[in-house]
N, C-alpha and C positions, 0 to 999 in steps of 0.2 A: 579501330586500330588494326593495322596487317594485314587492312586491305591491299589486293593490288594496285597500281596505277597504271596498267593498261587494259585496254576493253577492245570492244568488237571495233571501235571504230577510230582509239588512236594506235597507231601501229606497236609492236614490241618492242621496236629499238627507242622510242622516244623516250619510256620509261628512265631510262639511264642518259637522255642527254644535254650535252650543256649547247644550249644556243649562242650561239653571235650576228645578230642582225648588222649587215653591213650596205649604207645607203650608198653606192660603191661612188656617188659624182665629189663625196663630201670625204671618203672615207682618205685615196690616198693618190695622189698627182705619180705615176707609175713611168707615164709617159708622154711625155711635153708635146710631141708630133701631131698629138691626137687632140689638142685642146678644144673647147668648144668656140666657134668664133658667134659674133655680133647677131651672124644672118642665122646661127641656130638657134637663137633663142623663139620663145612663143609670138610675141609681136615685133619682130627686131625693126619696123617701123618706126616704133614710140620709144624705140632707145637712142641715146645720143652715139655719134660714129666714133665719140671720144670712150666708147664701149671696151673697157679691158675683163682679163678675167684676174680673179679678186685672189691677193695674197695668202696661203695659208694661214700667215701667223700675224693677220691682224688684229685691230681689238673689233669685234663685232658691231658694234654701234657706231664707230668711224666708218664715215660716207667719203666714198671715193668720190672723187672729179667729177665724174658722169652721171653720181645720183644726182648730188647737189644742183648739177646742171639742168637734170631733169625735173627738179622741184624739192619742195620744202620736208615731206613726208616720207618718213622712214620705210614705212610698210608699204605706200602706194609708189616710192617713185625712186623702186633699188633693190630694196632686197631681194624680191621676188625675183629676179633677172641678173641675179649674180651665180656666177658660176667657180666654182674653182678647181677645174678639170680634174675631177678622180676618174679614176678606170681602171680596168679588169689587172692591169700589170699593174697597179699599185699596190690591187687583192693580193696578186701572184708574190709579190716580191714581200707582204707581209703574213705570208703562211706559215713560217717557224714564227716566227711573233706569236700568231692567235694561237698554234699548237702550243706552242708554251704557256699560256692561260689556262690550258687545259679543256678548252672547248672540242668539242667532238662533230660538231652540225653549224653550216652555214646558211645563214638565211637571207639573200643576195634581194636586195630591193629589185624592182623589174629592168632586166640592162637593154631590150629591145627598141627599137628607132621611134624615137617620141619627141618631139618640141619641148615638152614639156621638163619639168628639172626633174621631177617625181617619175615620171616613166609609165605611169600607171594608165596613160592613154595611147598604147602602143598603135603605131600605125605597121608593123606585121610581127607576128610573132615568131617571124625564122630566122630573123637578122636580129644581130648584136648592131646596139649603137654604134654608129661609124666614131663618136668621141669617148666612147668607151674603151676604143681599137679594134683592130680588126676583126673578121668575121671569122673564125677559125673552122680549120675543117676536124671534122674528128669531135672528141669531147677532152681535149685540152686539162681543158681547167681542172675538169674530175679526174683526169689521171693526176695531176699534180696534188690536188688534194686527197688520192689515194695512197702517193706516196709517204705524205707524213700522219694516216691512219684519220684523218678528221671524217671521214665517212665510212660505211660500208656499202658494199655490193647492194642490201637492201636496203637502206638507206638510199642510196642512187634511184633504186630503182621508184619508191615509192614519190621520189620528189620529180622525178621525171613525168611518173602517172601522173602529179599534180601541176605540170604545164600542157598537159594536151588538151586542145581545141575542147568548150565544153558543144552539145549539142548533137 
């Protein structure tokens, strides 16, 4: 008991803070201009042209037009290829929301140009998805979430160390 919770190798600010992982394609539709179309999906081959992007507030297990079209099976022929356009202005536009929770650290799933929904197969690491919105110049987003205290300076800094190139 009264041990610390910080050590040599999780930083000092973590001690005190509250997470919000945000998988930003599922999190919040910010900006409609930017949606994902047909042809960015992973195989947009093997999907039907009757390809839409999927309503916010549907029931999850309702199979749109397009799966159905695409076959019988839930998990093989839909799911995976649904999209429902979140992006970085949906983050933006819900940052008094998540301060209000009380969270202090954002943990942004990968937003860099990938086929894929998950992002975790980036094809470059210096660009923002083009359907997550534009490529910003500057660091945007971290001023914005400087303004309402969800990070600090070190905090910036140590999440920034943990995007650079390993190697």
């Amino acid at each position: 008991m009264g041990e610390s919770l910080t050590s040599k190798t999780v930083p000092a600010w973590a001690a005190d803070a509250v997470f919000y992982q945000i998988f930003p394609e599922r999190f919040c539709n910010g900006d409609r201009s930017n949606d994902p179309t047909r042809e960015s999906l992973e195989a947009p081959d093997l999907v039907p042209k009757s390809w839409t992007v999927t309503p916010w507030t549907g029931d999850w297990y309702a199979r749109a037009d397009w799966e159905k079209e695409r076959g019988p099976n839930f998990y093989e022929n839909g799911v995976f290829d649904r999209r429902y356009g979140g992006d970085l202005q949906g983050v933006v536009s819900k940052l008094d929301y998540l301060s209000g929770l009380g969270i202090n650290v954002i943990y942004l799933n990968p937003i860099f140009y990938a086929r894929s929904l998950h992002k975790y197969d980036g094809a470059s690491f210096h660009h923002v998805d083009p359907y997550f919105g534009p490529d910003p110049p500057g660091d945007l987003l971290f001023e914005l979430l400087d303004l309402r205290s969800i990070h600090d300076s070190a905090v910036t800094q140590d999440l920034l160390d943990g995007l650079k190139p390993c190697g």
